[in-house]
C-alpha positions as CSV (number, residue, x, y, z in Angstrom):
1,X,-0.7,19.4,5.3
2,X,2.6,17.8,5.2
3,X,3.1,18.5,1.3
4,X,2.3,22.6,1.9
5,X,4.8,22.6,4.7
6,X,7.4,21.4,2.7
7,X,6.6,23.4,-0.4
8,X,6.8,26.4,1.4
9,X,10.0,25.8,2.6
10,X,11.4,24.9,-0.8
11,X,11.7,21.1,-0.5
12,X,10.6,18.7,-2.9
13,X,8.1,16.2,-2.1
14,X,9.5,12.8,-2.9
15,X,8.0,11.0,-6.0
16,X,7.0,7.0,-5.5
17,X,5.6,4.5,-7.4
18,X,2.9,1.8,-6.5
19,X,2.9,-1.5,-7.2
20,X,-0.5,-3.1,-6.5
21,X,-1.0,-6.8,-6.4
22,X,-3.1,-9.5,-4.7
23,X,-0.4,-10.0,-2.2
24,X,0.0,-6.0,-1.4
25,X,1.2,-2.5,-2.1
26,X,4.8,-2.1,-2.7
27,X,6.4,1.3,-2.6
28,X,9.0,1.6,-4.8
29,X,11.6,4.7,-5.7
30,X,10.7,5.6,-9.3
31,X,14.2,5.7,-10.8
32,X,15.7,2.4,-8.7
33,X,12.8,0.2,-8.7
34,X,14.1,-0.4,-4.8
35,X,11.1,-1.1,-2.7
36,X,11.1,1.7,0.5
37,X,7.6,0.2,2.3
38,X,6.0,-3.5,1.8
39,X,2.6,-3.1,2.8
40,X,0.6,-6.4,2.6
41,X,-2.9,-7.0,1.8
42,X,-4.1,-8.5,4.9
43,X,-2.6,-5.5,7.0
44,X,-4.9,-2.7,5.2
45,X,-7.7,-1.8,7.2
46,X,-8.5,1.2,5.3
47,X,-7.9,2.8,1.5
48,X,-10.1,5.9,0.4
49,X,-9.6,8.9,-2.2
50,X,-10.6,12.2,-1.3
51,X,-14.2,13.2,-2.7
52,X,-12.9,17.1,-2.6
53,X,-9.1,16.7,-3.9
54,X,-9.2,14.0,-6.8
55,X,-5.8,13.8,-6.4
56,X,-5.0,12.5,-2.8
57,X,-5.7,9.3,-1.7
58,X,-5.3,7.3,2.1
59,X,-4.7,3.7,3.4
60,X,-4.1,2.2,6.6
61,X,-1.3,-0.2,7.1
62,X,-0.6,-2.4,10.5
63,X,3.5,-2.2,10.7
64,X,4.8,-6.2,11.0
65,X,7.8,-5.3,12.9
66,X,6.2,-2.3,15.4
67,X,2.5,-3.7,15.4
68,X,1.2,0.1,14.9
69,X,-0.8,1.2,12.4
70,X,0.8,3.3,9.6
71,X,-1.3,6.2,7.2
72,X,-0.2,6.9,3.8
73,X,-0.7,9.5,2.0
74,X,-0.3,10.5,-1.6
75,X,-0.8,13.0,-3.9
76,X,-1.3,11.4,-7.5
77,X,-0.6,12.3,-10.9
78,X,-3.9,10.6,-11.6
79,X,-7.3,10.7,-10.8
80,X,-6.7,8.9,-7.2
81,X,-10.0,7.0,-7.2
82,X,-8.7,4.5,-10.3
83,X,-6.0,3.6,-7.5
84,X,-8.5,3.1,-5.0
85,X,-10.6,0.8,-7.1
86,X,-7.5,-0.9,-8.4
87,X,-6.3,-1.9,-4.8
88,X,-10.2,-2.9,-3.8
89,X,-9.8,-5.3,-7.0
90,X,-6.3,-6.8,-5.5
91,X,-8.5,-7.3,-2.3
92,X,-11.4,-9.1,-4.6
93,X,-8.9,-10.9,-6.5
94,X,-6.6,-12.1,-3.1
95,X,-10.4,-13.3,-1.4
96,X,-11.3,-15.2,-4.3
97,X,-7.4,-17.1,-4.7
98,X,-8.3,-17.4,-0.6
99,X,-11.5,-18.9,-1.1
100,X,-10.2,-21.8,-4.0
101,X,-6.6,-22.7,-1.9
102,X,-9.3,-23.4,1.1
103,X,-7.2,-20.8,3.3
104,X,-3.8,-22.7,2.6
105,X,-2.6,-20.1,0.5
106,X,-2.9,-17.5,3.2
107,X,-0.4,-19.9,5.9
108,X,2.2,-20.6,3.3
109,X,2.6,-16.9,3.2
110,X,2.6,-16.5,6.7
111,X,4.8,-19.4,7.1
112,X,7.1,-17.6,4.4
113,X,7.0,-13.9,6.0
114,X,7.9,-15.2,9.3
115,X,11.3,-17.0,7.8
116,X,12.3,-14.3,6.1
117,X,11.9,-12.1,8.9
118,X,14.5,-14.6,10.9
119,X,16.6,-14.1,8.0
């Protein structure tokens, strides 16, 4: 809705870039490489493609700072359900590095967040 507003009024929708991992979803300007939005893994609660628009795609972040729940929403280049499956194969990926650290993995990181967050 947001992308049809804009277009009518002659702005450009920003371009981004996704970097997917098994630690998260990182937002990054395409030209700088500087990271707008650090969305963890174990904050998603939701990621889906549209089955009518191939294009668009959805997830659901919980904030770290404000504790609410942020939606994304992008309109892709690509066929949006190759980013979907790519970010449910982070989440396979970060379960299975969960499940051989024993869950220690998971602390350090939380240890590490909340330090640089003092910081």
């Amino acid at each position: 809705f947001q992308r049809h507003i804009k277009k009518s009024e002659g702005q450009k929708i920003p371009k981004v870039e996704l970097q997917i991992s098994i630690y998260g979803v990182k937002i990054l300007d395409p030209k700088t490489k500087d990271v707008q939005h650090n969305c963890q893994l174990h904050r998603i609660s939701f990621c889906a493609d549209d089955k009518t628009d191939k294009r668009i795609f959805t997830f659901i972040c919980k904030d770290s700072e404000s504790n609410k729940h942020l939606c994304y929403v992008f309109d892709s280049e690509k066929c949006a359900e190759e980013i979907t499956l790519t970010i449910g194969q982070a989440f396979d990926l970060a379960y299975k590095k969960f499940l051989e650290s024993g869950g220690k993995d998971v602390e350090t990181r939380k240890q590490i967040g909340g330090l640089q967050k003092r910081v």
